[in-house]
N, C-alpha and C positions, 0 to 999 in steps of 0.2 A: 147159031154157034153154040149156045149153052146146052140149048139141047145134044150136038154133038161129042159135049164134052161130059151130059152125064151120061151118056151113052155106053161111053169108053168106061166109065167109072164104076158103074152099075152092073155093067156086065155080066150076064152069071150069077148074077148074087142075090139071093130070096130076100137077106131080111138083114138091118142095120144095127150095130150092137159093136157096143163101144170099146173093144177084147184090142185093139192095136195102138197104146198109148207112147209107146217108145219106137223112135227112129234115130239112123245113123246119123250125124251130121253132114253127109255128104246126101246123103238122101233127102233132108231136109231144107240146105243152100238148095240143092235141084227145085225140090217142093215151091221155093219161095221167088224164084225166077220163073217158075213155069205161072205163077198163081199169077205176078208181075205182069207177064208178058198178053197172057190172056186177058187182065183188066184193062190193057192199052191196046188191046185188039190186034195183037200177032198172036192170030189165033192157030198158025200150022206148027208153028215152031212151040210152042205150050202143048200143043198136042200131041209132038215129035217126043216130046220130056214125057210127060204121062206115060205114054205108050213105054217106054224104056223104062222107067221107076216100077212099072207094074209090071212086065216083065222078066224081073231081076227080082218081084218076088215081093214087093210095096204092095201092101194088100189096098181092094177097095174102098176099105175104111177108112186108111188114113190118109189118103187121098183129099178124099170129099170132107174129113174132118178137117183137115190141115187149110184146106181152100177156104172152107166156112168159119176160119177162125178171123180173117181178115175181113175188117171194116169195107172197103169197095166193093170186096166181093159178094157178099153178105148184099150189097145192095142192088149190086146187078143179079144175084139170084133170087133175089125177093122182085125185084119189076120184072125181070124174063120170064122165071123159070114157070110159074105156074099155066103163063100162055102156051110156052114152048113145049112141056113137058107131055101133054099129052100126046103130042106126037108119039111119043115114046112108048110108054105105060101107066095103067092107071097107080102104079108100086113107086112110080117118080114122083107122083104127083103127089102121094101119100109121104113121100120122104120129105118133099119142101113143103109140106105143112108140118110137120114133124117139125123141122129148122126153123121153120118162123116161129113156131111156139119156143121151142125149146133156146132157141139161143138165143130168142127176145128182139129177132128183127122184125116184128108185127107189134112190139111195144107193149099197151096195155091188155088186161084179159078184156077188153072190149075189142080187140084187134087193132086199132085205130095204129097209123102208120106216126113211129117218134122220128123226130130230124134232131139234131145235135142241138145241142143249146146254145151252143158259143160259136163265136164266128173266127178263124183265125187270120191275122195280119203281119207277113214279112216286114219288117219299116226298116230292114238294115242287114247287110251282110257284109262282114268286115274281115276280109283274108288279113292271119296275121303271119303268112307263110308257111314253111315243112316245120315238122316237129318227132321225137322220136315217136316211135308206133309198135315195137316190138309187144311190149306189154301196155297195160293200163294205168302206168304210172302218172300221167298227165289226166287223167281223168277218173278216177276213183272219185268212189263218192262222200270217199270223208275226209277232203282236204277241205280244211276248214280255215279259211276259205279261199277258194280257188279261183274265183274272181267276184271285186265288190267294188262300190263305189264310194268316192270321198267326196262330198259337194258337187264339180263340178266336172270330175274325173275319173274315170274307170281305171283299175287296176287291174291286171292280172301276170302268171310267170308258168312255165311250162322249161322240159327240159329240151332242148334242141341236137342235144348228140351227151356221150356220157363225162362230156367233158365243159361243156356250155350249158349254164342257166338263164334263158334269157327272159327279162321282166319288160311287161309294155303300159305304157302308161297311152290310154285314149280321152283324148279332149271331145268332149259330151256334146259340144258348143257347134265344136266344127269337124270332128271326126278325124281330126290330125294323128297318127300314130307316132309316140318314142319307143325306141329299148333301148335295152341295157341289160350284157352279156356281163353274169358271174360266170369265170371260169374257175375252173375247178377239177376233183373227179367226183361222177355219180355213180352209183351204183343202181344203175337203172333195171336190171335184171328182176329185182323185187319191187312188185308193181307198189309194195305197200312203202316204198321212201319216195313220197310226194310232194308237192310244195304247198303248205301252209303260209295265209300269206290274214296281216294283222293292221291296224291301224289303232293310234292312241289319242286321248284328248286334246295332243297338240299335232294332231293329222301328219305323224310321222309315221312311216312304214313298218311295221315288222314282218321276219321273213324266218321260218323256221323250215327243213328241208333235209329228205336224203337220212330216213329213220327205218328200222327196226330193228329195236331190242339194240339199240347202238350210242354210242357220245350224242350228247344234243350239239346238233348245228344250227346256231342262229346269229343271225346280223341285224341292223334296223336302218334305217336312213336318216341321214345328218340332219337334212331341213325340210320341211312340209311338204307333204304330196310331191316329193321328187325321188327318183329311181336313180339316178346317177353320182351320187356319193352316198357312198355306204361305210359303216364299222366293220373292221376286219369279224372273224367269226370269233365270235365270245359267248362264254358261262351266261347263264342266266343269274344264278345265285349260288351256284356250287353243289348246290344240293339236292341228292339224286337224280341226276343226269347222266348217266353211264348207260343205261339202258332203257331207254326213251322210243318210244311207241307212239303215233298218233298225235302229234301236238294239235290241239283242236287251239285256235285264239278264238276269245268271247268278244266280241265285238262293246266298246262302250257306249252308254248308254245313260241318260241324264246324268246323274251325278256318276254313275258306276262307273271304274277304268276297265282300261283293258285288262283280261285275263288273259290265262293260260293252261288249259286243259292237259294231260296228259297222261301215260298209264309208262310206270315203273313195273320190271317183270317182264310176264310172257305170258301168250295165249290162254294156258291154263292156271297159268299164279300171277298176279299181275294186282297193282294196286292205284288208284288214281290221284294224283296228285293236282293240285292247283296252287299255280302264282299270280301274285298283282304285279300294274306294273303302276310303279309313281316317277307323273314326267316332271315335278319340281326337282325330285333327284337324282333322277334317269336313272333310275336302278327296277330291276324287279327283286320282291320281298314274297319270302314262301308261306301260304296260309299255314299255320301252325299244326290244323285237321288234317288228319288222311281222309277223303272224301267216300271214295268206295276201296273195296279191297277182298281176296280171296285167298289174299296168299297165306294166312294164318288159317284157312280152315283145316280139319283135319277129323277123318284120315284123307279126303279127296279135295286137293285147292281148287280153285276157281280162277276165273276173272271177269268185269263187269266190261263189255262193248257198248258205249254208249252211243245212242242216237246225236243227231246234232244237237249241242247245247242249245240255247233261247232265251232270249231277254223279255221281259214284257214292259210295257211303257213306261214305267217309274225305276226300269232297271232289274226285278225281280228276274232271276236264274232258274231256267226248270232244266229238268235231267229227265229222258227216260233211261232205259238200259234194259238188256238181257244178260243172263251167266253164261258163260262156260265152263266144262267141266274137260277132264281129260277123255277121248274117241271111249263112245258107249260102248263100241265092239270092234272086233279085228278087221269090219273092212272100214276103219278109220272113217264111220259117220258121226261126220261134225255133231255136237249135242250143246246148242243153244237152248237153254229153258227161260222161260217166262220173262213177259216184261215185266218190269220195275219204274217208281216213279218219285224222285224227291225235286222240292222245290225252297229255292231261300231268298228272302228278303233282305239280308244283310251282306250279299257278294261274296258267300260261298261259307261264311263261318259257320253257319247252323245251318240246318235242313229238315224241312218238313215233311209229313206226307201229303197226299191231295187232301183228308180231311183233317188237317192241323194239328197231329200229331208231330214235337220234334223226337227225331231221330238222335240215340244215341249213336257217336263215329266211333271206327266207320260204319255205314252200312255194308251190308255183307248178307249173303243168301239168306242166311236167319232171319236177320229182323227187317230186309227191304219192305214194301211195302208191292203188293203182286194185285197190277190193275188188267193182265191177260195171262192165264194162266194157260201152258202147253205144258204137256208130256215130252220126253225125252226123246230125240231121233226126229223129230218135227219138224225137220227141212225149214225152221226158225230161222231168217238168215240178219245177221248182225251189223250194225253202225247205217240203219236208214237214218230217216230224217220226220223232225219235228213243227208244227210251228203254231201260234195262238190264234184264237179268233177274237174279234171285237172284246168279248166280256173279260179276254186272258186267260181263256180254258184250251189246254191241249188238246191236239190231234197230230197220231202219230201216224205214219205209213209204212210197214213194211210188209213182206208175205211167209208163208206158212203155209203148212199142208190144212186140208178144210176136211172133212170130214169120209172124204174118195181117196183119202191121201195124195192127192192133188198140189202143189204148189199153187196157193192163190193170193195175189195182191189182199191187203188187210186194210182196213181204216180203224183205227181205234180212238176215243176219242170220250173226255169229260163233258157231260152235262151241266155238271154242276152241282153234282147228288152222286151220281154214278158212273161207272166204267162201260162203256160200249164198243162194240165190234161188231165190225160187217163186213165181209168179201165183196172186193171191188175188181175182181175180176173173171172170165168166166173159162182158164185154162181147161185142157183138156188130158196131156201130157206130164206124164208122171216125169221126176228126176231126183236124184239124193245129193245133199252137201258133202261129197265125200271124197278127203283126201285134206293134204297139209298146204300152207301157200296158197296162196292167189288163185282160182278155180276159175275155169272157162263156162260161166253159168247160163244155160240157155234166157235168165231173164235177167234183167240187169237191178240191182234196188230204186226203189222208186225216190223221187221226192216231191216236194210239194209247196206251195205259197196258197195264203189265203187272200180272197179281196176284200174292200169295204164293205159289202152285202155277207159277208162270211161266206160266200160261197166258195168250194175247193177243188181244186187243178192239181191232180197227182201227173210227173214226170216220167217218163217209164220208155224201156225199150224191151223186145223182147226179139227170137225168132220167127215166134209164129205172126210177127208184124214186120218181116226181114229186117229186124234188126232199126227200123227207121224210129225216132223220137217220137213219143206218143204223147196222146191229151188224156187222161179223165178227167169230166169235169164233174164233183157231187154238190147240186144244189141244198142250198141253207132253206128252208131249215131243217130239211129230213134227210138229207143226203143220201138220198134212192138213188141206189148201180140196178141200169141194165146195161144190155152190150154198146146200145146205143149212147152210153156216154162216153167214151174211147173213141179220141175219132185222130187222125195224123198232125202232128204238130210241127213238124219239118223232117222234111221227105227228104232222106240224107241218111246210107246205112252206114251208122257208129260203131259196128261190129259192136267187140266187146267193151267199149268204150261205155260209162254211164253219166248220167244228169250230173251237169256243174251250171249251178245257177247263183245269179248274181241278186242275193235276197235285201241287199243295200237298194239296188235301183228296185226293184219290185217295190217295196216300202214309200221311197220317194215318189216312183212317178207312175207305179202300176205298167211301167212296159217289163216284159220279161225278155233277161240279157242270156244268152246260155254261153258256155264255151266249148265248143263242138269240135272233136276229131276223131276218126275211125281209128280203133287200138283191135291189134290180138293180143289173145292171153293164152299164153301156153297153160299146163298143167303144171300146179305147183312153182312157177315163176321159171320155170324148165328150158330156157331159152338160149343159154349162153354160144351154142356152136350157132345159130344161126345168123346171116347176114343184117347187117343194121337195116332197121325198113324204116321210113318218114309217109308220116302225111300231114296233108294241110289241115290248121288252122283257122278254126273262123268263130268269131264274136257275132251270134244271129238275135236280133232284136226283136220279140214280136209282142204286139199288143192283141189281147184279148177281150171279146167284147160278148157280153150273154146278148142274145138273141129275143125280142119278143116277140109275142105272138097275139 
């Protein structure tokens, strides 16, 4: 069958060269159902798709490129092809040695054959019902946080139509589900007004929701770990709340309280702001610092997107971040430059660099301290995620064009001396951050947990993996990427939907909780005439386990 299918691919064609990096989106859904279809052995109807995609003008390349970018595939063309292939010609046979080298399914320059490291385990699928689906409002990746745990309980809240907030609380014990419907209006249209969802030293809830660039909306809950009374919607502290952006809460941590992260302004001028909360007087009180800030530069403002904040064991708060500036050029390409990196020991009043310099506030493109430095136009994409390993050294994850101008997954990450970076992934397909609002991005940002071993699990969805929840895993201590560390983590297309992990239970008990649902995302948040669409809900548990050998 393989052989028939490079047959159809090959066709005609002398010699392979990598000149077709860009595809429709409708040719790419096709792409990713035919590639489906053929790894589960409906092998006429994959063939029926080829033959039409190629037809209509799908060159040969990006065909066999597009198929070779999947994990299965990849491995049924490494067992078949070389048997098969001779039927065909000795130029096929030349190309799947080419694909074994080159994409690294033959593994080491020894050729020896690599299997995954990690072995993956469903232990739990938990429908929490329909939920809105128009946009990505429900599952952006920097609602912080979007679902976590408190002892012996899971939290999480999502919007159920634009008028219903509904919050579920799951019993760990026995998998009982509550909710509890805020009604209200959302403005669901803008995938970026999300639910930020917070807990304090006395395991009362907080809930911050339904932001950009707008009045702060937040409530908390009356009595411990309960959903079903709440404070009407009220002030934080009065001060700078009018135009509120991203309420990240800091989760507490030994002695530290809970925070609150957030950015006064707007995409290009914008400045970060942080509050405590203290539960002897139920009040939150505003740190006196402005933390970062761009909106004073001049003559071109800024503003800092930061990655998820991070606590480390004694409480210690790290930041990374990148700038923005106002569209480099008229076709409105987003221009995120350089990460950034401060860290405090004192719950947010001072701030260091990684090598113990403090910072005079704010930080600001001037004096940050730049632990990966990019050029301008760098397809840099803003607000990934962070998280420590054993010794409390960062490692951050997001992607960036690599040096083909490529979008590629990044790991960056402290030694303990120095700043490091490696591509963690081996895209093929060019695309630019370009335009305002919420973007329909063929890769979704990654995240990440680390285990006891240090070893590291980046989250990830992309197309050229249809869209389904992906693994890498980079072992400690060298964290060596080839293709073979990417392998399915649950097989479920989230569209544009991205990674919502529950980094409380990961911490506790090392199972990983996610909250999974399939979202589009129009252009620009562009949605307003069309029909309300839902899907389902689900809390999927899985434990992870390195493999030996």
């Amino acid at each position: 069958m393989l052989s028939k299918f490079l047959q159809i691919v090959i066709e005609n064609h002398s010699s392979f060269k990598k000149n077709d990096k860009r595809s429709s989106s409708t040719s790419i859904e096709k792409l990713a159902a035919a590639r489906k279809l053929l790894i589960n052995d409906n092998n006429e109807q994959a063939l029926s798709i080829v033959r039409s995609l190629m037809k209509n003008g799908t060159s040969q390349d990006r065909v066999l490129l597009f198929f070779l970018e999947d994990i299965e595939f990849r491995k049924l063309f490494l067992q078949n092809s070389l048997q098969e292939t001779s039927a065909i010609s000795d130029e096929i046979s030349q190309l799947a040695r080419i694909y074994s080298k080159e994409l690294c399914i033959a593994g080491s320059s020894e050729g020896k054959t690599v299997s995954h490291s990690v072995s993956i385990e469903i232990i739990n699928e938990l429908p929490l019902g329909l939920g809105f689906a128009n946009t990505s409002v429900n599952t952006v990746i920097f609602r912080s946080e979007g679902i976590l745990t408190i002892d012996d309980v899971q939290i999480t809240a999502f919007y159920l139509n634009r008028n219903t907030l509904r919050i579920i609380k799951r019993d760990l014990v026995n998998d009982t589900i509550e909710n509890f419907d805020l009604d209200g209006e959302y403005n669901l249209s803008d995938a970026h007004n999300s639910i930020s969802i917070g807990y304090d030293r006395n395991k009362r809830i907080h809930l911050s929701y339904d932001h950009h660039s707008s009045k702060l909306r937040y409530r908390r809950s009356l009595k411990p770990k309960s959903i079903d009374d709440w404070t009407s919607e009220i002030p934080m502290t009065f001060s700078n709340e009018i135009k509120v952006t991203y309420p990240s809460f800091i989760l507490p941590k030994s002695n530290a309280p809970l925070m609150m992260l957030y950015r006064d302004g707007s995409w290009k001028s914008g400045t970060a702001f942080l509050k405590w909360y203290d539960e002897h007087l139920q009040k939150w009180v505003d740190c006196p610092n402005v933390i970062l800030s761009g909106s004073a530069n001049s003559p071109w403002t800024s503003n800092a997107y930061w990655n998820k904040p991070v606590r480390g064991k004694n409480g210690d708060l790290h930041l990374s971040y990148c700038w923005r500036t106002d569209y480099f050029e008229d076709s409105q390409h987003v221009n995120n430059v350089n990460l950034g990196y401060a860290v405090s020991y004192d719950d947010g009043f001072s701030w260091l660099t990684s090598n113990g310099k403090k910072y005079k506030l704010p930080i600001t493109q001037v004096n940050s301290e730049t632990i990966y430095a990019l050029p301008p136009c760098s397809n840099l994409i803003n607000q990934t995620n962070m998280a420590l390993d054993s010794l409390g050294r960062p490692h951050i994850v997001t992607y960036a064009n690599d040096e083909e101008q490529i979008p590629q997954y990044k790991h960056i990450f402290f030694d303990g001396k120095t700043w490091k970076s490696q591509n963690i992934s081996s895209r093929t397909r060019e695309f630019n951050l370009e335009g305002g609002g919420t973007l329909p991005i063929p890769i979704s940002r990654p995240d990440l947990v680390i285990d006891d071993d240090d070893n590291i699990f980046v989250v990830h969805s992309s197309e050229g993996h249809a869209r389904e929840l992906m693994l890498t895993t980079l072992l400690a201590p060298n964290y060596e990427y080839s293709s073979s560390s990417t392998q399915v983590l649950y097989s479920y297309s989230i569209g544009y939907a991205e990674p919502i992990l529950d980094k409380c239970r990961w911490h506790n008990e090392k199972i990983l909780s996610l909250l999974v649902q399939k979202n589009e995302q129009p252009i620009g948040d562009l949605e307003r005439e069309k029909n309300e669409m839902n899907e389902p809900l689900t809390i999927v548990d899985i434990k992870i386990k390195k493999i030996k050998y």
